[in-house]
mmJSON file of the N, C-alpha and C atoms, coordinates in Angstrom:
{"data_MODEL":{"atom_site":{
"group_PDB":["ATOM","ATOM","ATOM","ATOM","ATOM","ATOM","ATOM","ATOM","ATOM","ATOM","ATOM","ATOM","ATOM","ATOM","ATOM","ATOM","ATOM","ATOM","ATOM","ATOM","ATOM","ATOM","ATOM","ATOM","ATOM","ATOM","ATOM","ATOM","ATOM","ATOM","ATOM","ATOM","ATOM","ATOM","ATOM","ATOM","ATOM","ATOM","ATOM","ATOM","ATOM","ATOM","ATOM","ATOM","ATOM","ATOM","ATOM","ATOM","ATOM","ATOM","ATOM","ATOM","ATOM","ATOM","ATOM","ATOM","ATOM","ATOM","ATOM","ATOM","ATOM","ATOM","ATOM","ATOM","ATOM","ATOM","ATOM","ATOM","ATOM","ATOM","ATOM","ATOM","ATOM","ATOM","ATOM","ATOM","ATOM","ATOM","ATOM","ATOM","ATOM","ATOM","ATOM","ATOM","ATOM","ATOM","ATOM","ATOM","ATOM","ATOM","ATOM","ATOM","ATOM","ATOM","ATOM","ATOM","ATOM","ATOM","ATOM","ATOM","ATOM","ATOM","ATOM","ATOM","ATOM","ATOM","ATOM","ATOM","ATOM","ATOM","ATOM","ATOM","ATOM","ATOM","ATOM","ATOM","ATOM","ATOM","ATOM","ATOM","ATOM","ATOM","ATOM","ATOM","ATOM","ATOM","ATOM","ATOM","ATOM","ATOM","ATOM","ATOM","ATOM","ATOM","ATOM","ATOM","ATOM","ATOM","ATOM","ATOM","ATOM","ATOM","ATOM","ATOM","ATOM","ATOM","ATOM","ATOM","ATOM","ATOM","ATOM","ATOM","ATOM","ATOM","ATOM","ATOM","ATOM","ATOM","ATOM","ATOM","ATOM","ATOM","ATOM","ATOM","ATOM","ATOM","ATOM","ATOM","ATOM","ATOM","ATOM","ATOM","ATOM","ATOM","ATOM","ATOM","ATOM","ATOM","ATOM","ATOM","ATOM","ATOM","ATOM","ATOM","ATOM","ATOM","ATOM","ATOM","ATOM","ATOM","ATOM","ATOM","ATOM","ATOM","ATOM","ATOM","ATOM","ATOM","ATOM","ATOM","ATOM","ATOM","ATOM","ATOM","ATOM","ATOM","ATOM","ATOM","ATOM","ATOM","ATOM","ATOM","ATOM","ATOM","ATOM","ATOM"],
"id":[1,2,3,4,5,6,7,8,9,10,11,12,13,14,15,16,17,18,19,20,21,22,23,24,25,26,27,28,29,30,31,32,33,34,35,36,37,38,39,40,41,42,43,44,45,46,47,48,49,50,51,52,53,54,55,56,57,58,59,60,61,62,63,64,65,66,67,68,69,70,71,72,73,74,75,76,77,78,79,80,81,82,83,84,85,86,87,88,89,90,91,92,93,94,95,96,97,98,99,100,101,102,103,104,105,106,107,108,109,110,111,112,113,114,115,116,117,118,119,120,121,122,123,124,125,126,127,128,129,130,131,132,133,134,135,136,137,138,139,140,141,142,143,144,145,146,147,148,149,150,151,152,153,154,155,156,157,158,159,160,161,162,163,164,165,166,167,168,169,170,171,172,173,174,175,176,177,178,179,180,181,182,183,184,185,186,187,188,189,190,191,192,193,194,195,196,197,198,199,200,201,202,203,204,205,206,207,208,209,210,211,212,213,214,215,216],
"type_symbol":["N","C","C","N","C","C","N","C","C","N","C","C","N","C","C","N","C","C","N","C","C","N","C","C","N","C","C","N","C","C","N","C","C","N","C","C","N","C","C","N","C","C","N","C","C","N","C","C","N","C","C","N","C","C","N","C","C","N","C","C","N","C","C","N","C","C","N","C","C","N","C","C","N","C","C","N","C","C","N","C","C","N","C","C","N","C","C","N","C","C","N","C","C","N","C","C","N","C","C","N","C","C","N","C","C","N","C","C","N","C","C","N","C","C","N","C","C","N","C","C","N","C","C","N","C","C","N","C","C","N","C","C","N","C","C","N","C","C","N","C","C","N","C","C","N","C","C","N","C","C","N","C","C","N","C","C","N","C","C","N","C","C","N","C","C","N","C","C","N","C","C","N","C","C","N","C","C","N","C","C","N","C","C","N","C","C","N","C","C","N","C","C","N","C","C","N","C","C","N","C","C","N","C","C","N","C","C","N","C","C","N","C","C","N","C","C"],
"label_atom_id":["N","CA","C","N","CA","C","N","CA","C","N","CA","C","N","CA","C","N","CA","C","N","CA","C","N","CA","C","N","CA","C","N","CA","C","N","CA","C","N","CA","C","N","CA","C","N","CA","C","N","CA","C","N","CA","C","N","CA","C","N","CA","C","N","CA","C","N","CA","C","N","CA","C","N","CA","C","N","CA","C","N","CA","C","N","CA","C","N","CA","C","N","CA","C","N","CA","C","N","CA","C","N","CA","C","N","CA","C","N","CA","C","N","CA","C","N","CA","C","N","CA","C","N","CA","C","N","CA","C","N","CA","C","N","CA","C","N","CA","C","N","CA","C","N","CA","C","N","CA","C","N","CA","C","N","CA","C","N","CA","C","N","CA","C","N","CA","C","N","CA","C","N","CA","C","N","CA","C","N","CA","C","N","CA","C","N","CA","C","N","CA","C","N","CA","C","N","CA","C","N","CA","C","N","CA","C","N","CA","C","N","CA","C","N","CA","C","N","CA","C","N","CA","C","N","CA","C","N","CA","C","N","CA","C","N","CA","C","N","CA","C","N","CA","C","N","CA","C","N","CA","C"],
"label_alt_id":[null,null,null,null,null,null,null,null,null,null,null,null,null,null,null,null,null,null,null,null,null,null,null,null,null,null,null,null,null,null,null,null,null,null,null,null,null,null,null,null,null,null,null,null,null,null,null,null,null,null,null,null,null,null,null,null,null,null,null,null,null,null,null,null,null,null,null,null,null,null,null,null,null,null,null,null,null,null,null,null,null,null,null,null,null,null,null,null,null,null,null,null,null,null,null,null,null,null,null,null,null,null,null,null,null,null,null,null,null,null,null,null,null,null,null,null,null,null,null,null,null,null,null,null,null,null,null,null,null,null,null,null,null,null,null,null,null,null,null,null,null,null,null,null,null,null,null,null,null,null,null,null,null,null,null,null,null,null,null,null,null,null,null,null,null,null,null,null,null,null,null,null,null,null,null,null,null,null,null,null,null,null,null,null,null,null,null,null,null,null,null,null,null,null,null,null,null,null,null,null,null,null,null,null,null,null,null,null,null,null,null,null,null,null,null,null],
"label_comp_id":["UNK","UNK","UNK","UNK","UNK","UNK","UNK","UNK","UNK","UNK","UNK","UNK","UNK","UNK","UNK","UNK","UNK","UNK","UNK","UNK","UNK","UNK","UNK","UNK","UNK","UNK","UNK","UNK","UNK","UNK","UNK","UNK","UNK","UNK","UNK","UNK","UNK","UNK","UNK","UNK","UNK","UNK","UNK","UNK","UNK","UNK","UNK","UNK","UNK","UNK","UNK","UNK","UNK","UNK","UNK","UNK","UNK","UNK","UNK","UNK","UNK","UNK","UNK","UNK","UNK","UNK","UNK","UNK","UNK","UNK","UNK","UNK","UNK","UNK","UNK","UNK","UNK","UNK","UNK","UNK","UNK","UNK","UNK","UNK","UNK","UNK","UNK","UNK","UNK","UNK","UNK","UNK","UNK","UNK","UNK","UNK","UNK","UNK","UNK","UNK","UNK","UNK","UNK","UNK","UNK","UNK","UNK","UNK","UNK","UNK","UNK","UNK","UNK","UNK","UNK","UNK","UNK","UNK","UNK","UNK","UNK","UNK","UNK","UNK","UNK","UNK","UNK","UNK","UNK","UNK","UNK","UNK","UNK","UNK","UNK","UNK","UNK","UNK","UNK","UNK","UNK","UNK","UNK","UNK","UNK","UNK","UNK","UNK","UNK","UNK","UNK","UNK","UNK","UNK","UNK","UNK","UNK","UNK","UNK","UNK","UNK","UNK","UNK","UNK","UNK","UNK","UNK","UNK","UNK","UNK","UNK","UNK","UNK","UNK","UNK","UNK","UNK","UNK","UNK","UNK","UNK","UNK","UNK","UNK","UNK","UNK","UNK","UNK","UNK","UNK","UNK","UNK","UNK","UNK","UNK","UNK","UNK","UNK","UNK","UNK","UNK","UNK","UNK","UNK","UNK","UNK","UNK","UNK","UNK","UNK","UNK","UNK","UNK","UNK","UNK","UNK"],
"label_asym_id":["A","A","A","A","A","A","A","A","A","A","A","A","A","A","A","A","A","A","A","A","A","A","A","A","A","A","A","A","A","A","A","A","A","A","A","A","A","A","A","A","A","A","A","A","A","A","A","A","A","A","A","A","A","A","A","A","A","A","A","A","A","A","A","A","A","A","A","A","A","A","A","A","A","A","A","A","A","A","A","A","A","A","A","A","A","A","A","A","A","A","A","A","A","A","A","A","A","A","A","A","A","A","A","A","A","A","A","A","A","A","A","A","A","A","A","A","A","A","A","A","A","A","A","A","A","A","A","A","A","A","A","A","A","A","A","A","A","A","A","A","A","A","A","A","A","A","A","A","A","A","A","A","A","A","A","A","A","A","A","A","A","A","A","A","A","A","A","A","A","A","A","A","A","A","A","A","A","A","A","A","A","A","A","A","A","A","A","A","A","A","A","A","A","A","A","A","A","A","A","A","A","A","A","A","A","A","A","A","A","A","A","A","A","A","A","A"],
"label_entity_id":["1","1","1","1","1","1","1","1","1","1","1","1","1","1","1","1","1","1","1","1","1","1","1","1","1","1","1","1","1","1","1","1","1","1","1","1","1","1","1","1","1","1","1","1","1","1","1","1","1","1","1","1","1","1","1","1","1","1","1","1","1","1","1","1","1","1","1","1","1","1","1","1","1","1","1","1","1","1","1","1","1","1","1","1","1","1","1","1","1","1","1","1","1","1","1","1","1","1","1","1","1","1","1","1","1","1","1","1","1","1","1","1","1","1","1","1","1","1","1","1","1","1","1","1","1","1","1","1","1","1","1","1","1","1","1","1","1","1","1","1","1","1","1","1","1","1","1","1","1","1","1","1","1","1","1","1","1","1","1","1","1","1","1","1","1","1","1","1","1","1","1","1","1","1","1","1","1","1","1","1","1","1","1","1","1","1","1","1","1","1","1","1","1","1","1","1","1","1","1","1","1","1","1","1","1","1","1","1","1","1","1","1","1","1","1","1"],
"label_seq_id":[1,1,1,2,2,2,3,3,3,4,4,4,5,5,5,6,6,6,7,7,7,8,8,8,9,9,9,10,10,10,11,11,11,12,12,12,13,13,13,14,14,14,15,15,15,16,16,16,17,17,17,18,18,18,19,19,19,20,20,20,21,21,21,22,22,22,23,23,23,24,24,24,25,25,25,26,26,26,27,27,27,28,28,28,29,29,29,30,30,30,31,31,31,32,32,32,33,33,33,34,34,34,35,35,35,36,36,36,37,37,37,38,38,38,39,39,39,40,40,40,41,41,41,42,42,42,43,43,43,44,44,44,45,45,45,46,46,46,47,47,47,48,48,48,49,49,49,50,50,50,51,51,51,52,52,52,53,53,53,54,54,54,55,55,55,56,56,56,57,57,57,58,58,58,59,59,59,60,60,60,61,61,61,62,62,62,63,63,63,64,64,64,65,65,65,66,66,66,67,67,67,68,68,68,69,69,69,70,70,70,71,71,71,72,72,72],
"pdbx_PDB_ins_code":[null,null,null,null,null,null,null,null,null,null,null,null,null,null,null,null,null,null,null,null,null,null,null,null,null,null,null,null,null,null,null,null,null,null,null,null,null,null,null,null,null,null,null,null,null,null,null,null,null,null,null,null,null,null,null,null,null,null,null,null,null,null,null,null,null,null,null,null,null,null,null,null,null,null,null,null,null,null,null,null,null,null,null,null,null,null,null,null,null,null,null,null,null,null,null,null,null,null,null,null,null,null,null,null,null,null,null,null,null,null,null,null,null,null,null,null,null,null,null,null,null,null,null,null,null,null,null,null,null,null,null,null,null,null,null,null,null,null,null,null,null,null,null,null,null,null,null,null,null,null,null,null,null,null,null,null,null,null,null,null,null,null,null,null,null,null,null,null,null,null,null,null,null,null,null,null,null,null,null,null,null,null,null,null,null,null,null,null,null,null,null,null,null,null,null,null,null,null,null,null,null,null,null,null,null,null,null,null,null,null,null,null,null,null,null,null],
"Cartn_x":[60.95,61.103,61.393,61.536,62.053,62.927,64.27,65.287,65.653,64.802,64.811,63.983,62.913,62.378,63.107,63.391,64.406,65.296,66.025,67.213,66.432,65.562,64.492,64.408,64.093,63.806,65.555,66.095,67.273,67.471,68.034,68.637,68.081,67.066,66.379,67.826,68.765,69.39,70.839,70.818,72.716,72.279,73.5,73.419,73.295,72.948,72.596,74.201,74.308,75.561,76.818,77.1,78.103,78.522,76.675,76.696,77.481,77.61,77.634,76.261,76.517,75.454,75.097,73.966,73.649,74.309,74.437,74.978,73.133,73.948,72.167,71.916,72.717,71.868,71.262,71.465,70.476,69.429,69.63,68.432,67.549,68.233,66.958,67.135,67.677,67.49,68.14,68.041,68.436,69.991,71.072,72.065,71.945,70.99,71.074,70.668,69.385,68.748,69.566,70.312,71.235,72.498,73.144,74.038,73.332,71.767,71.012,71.001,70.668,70.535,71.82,73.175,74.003,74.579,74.378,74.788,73.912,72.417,72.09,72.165,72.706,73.001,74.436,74.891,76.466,76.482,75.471,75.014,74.055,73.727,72.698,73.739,74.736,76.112,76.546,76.784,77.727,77.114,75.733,74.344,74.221,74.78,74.154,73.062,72.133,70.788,71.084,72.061,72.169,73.796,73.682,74.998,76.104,77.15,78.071,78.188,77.851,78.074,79.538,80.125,81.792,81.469,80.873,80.151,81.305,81.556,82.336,82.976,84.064,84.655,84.643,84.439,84.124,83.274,82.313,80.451,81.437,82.524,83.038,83.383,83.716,84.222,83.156,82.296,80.979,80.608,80.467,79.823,78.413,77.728,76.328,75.909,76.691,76.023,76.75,78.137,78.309,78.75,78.342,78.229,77.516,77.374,76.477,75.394,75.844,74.694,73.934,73.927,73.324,72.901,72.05,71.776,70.952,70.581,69.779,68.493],
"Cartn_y":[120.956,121.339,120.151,120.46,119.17,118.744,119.629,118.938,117.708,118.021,117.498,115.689,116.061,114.923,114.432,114.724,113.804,112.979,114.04,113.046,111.934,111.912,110.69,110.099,110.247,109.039,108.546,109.569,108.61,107.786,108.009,107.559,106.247,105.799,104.079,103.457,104.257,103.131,103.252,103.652,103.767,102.948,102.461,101.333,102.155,102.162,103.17,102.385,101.421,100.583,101.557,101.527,101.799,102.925,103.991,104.907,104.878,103.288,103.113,102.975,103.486,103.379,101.698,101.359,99.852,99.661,98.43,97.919,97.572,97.114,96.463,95.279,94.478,93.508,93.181,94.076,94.855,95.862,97.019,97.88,96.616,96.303,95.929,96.327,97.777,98.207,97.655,98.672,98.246,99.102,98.681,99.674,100.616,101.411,103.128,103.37,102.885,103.564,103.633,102.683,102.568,103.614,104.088,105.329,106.265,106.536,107.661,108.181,106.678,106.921,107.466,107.03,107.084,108.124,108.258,110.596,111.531,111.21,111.853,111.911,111.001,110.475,111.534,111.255,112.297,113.515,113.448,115.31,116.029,115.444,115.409,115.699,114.999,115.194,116.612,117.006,117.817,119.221,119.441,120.333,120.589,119.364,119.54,118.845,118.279,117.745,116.471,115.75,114.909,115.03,114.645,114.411,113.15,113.236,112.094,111.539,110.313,109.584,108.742,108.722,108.117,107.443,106.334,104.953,104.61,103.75,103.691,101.883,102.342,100.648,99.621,99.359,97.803,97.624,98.136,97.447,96.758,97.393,97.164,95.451,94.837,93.751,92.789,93.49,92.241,91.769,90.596,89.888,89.433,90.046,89.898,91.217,92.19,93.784,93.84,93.597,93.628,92.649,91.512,90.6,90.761,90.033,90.011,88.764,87.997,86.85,87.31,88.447,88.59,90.096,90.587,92.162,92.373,93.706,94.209,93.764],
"Cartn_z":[191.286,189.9,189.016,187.77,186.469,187.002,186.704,187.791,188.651,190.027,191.493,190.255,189.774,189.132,188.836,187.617,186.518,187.447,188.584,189.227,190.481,190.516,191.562,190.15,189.382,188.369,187.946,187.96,187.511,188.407,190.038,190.8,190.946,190.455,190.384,189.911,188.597,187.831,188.815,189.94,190.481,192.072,192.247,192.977,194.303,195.247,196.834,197.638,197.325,198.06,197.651,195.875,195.312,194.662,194.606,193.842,192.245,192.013,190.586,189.467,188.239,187.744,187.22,187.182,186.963,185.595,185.762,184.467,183.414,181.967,181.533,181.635,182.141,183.055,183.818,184.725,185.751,185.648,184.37,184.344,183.394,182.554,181.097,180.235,180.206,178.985,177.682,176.837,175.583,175.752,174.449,174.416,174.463,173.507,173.248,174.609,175.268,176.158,177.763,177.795,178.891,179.04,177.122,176.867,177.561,176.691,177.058,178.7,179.431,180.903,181.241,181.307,181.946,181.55,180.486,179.871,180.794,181.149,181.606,183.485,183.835,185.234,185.301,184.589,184.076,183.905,183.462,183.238,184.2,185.064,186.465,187.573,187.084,188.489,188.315,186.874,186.49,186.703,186.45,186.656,187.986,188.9,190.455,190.659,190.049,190.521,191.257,191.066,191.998,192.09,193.325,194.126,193.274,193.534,192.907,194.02,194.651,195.702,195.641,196.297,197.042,198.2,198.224,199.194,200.059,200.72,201.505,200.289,200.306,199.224,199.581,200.761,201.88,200.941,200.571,199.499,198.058,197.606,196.399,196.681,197.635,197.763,197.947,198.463,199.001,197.631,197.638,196.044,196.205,197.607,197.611,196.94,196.904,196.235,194.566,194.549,193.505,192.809,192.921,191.993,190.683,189.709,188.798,189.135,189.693,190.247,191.45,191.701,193.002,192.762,191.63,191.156,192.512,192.615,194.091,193.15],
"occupancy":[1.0,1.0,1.0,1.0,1.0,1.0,1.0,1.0,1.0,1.0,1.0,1.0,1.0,1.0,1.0,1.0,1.0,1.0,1.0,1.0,1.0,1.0,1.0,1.0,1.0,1.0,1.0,1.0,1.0,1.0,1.0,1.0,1.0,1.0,1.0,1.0,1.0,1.0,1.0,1.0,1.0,1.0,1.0,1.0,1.0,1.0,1.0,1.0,1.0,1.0,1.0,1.0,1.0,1.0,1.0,1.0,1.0,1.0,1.0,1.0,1.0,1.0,1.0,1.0,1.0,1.0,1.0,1.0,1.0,1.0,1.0,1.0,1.0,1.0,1.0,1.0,1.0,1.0,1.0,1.0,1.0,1.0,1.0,1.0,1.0,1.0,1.0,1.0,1.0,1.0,1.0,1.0,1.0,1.0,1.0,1.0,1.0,1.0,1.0,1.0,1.0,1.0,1.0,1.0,1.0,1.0,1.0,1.0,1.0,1.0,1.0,1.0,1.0,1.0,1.0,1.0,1.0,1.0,1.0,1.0,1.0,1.0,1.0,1.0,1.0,1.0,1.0,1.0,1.0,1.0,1.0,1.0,1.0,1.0,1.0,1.0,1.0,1.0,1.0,1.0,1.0,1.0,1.0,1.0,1.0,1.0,1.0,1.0,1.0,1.0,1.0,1.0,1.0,1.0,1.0,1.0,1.0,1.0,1.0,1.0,1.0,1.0,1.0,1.0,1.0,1.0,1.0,1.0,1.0,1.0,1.0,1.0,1.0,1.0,1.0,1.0,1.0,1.0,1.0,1.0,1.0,1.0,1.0,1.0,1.0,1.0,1.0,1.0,1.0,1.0,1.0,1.0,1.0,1.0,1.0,1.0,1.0,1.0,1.0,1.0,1.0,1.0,1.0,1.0,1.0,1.0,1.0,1.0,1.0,1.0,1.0,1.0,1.0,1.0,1.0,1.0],
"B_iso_or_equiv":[0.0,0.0,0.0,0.0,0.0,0.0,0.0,0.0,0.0,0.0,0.0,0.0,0.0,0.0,0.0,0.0,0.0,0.0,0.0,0.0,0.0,0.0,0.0,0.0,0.0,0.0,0.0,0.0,0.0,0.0,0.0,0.0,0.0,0.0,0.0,0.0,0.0,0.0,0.0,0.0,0.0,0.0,0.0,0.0,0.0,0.0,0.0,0.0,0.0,0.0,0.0,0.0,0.0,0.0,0.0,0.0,0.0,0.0,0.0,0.0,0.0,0.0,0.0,0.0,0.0,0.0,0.0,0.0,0.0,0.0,0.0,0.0,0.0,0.0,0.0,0.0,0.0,0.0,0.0,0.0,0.0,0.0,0.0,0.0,0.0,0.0,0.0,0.0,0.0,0.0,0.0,0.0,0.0,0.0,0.0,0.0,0.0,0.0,0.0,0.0,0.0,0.0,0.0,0.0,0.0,0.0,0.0,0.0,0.0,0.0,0.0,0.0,0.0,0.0,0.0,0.0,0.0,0.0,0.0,0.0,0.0,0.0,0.0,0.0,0.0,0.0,0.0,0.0,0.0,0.0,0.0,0.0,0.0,0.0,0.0,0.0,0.0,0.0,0.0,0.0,0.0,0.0,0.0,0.0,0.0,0.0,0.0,0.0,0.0,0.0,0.0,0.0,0.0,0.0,0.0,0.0,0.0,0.0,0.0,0.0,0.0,0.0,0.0,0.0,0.0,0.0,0.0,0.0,0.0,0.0,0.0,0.0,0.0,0.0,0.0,0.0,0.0,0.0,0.0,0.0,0.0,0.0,0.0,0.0,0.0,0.0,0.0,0.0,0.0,0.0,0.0,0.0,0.0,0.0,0.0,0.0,0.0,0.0,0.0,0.0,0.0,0.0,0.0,0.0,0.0,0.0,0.0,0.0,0.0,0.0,0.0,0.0,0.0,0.0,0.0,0.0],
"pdbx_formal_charge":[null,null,null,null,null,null,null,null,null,null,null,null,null,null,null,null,null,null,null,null,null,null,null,null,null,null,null,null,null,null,null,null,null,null,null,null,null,null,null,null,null,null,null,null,null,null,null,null,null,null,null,null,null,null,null,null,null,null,null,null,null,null,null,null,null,null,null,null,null,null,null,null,null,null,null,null,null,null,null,null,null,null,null,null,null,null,null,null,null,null,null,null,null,null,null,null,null,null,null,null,null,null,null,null,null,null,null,null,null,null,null,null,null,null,null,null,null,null,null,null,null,null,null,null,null,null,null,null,null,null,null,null,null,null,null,null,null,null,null,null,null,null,null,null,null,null,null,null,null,null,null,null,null,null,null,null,null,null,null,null,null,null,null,null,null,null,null,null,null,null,null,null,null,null,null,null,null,null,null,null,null,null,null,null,null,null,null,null,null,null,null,null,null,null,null,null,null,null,null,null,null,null,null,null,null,null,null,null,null,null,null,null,null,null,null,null],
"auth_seq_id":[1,1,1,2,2,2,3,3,3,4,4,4,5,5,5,6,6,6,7,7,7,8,8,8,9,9,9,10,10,10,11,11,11,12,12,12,13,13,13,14,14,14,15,15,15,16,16,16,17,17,17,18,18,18,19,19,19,20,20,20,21,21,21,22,22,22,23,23,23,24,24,24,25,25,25,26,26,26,27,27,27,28,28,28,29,29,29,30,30,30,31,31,31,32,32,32,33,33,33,34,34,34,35,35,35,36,36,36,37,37,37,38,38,38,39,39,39,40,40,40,41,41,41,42,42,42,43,43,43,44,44,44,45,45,45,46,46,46,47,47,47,48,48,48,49,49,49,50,50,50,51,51,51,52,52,52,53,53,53,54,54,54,55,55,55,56,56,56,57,57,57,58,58,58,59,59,59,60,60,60,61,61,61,62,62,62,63,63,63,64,64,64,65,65,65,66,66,66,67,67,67,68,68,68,69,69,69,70,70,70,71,71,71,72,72,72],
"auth_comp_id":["UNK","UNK","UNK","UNK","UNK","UNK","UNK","UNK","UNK","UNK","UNK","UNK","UNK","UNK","UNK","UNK","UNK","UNK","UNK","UNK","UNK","UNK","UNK","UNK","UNK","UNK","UNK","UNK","UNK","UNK","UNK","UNK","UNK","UNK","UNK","UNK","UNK","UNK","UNK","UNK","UNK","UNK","UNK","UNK","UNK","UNK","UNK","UNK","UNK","UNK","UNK","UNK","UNK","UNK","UNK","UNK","UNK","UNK","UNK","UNK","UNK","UNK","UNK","UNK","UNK","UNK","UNK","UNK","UNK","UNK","UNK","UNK","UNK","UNK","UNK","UNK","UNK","UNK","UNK","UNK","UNK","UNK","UNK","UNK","UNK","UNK","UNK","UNK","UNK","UNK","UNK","UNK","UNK","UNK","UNK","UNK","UNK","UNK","UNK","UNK","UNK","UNK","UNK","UNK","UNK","UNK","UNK","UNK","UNK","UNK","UNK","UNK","UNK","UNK","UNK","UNK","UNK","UNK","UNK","UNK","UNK","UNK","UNK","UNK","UNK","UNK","UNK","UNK","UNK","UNK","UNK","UNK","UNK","UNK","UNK","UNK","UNK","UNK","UNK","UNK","UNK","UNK","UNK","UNK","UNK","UNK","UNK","UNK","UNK","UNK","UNK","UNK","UNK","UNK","UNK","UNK","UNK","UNK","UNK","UNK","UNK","UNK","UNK","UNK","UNK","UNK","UNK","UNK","UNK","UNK","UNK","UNK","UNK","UNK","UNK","UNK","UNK","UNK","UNK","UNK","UNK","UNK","UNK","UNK","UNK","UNK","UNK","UNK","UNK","UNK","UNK","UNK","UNK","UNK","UNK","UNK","UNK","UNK","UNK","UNK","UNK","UNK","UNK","UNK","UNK","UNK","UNK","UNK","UNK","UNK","UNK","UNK","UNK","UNK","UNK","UNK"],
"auth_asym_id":["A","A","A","A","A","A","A","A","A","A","A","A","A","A","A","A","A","A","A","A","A","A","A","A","A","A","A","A","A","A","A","A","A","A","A","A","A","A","A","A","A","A","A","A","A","A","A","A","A","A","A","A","A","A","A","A","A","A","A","A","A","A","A","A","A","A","A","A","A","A","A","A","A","A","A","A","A","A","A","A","A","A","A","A","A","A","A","A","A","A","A","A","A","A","A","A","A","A","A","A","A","A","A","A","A","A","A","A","A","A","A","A","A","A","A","A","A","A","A","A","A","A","A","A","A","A","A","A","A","A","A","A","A","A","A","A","A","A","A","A","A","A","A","A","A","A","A","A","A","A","A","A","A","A","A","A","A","A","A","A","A","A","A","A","A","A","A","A","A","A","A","A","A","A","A","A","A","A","A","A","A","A","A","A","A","A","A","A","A","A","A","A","A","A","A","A","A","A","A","A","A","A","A","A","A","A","A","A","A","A","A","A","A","A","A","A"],
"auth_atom_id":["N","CA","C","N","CA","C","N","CA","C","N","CA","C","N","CA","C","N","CA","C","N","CA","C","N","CA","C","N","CA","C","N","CA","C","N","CA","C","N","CA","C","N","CA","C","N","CA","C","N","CA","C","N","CA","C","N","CA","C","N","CA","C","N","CA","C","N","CA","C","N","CA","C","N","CA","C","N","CA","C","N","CA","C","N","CA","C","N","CA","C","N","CA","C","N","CA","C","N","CA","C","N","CA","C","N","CA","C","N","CA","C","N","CA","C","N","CA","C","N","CA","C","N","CA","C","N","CA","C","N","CA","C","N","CA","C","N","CA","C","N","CA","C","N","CA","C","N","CA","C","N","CA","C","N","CA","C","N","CA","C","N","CA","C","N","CA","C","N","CA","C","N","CA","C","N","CA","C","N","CA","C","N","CA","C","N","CA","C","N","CA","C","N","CA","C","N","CA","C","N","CA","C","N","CA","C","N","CA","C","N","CA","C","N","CA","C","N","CA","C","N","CA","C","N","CA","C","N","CA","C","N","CA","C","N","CA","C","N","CA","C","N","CA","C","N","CA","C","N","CA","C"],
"pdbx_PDB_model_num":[1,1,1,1,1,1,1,1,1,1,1,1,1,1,1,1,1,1,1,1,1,1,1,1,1,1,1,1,1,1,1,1,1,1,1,1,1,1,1,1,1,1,1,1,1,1,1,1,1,1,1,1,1,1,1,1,1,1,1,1,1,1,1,1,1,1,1,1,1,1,1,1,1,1,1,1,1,1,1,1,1,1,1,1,1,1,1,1,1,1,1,1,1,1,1,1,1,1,1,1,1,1,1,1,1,1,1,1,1,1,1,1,1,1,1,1,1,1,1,1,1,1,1,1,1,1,1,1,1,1,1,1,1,1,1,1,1,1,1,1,1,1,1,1,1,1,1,1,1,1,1,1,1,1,1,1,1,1,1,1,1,1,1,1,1,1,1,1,1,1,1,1,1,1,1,1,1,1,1,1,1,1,1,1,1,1,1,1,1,1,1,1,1,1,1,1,1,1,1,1,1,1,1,1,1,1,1,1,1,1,1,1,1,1,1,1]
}}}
């Protein structure tokens, strides 16, 4: 369905390591469009279409995943 879509297209912008959503240095985008994404990543959780992921926090420390010099 729309749904199941929308949340495969979102899930490009959240990290698979951290289940954080990308920052815009990492997507590209512009300001508005990065609000836009991340309301609707927010509202995708809240709907059910996608899961809220809770990663394991060992990834939070690695500065090869979450660095800013080292985007996936």
């Amino acid at each position: 369905g729309c749904g199941s879509a929308r949340a495969a297209l979102l899930s490009q912008f959240i990290s698979p390591y951290t289940g954080h959503i990308y920052g815009r240095h990492i997507t590209g985008l512009c300001n508005r469009k990065q609000k836009e994404v991340s309301k609707a990543i927010k509202r995708a959780h809240v709907f059910g279409f996608m899961s809220v992921m809770f990663k394991n926090p060992s990834f939070l420390t690695d500065p090869k995943i979450c660095n800013v010099k080292y985007p996936e």
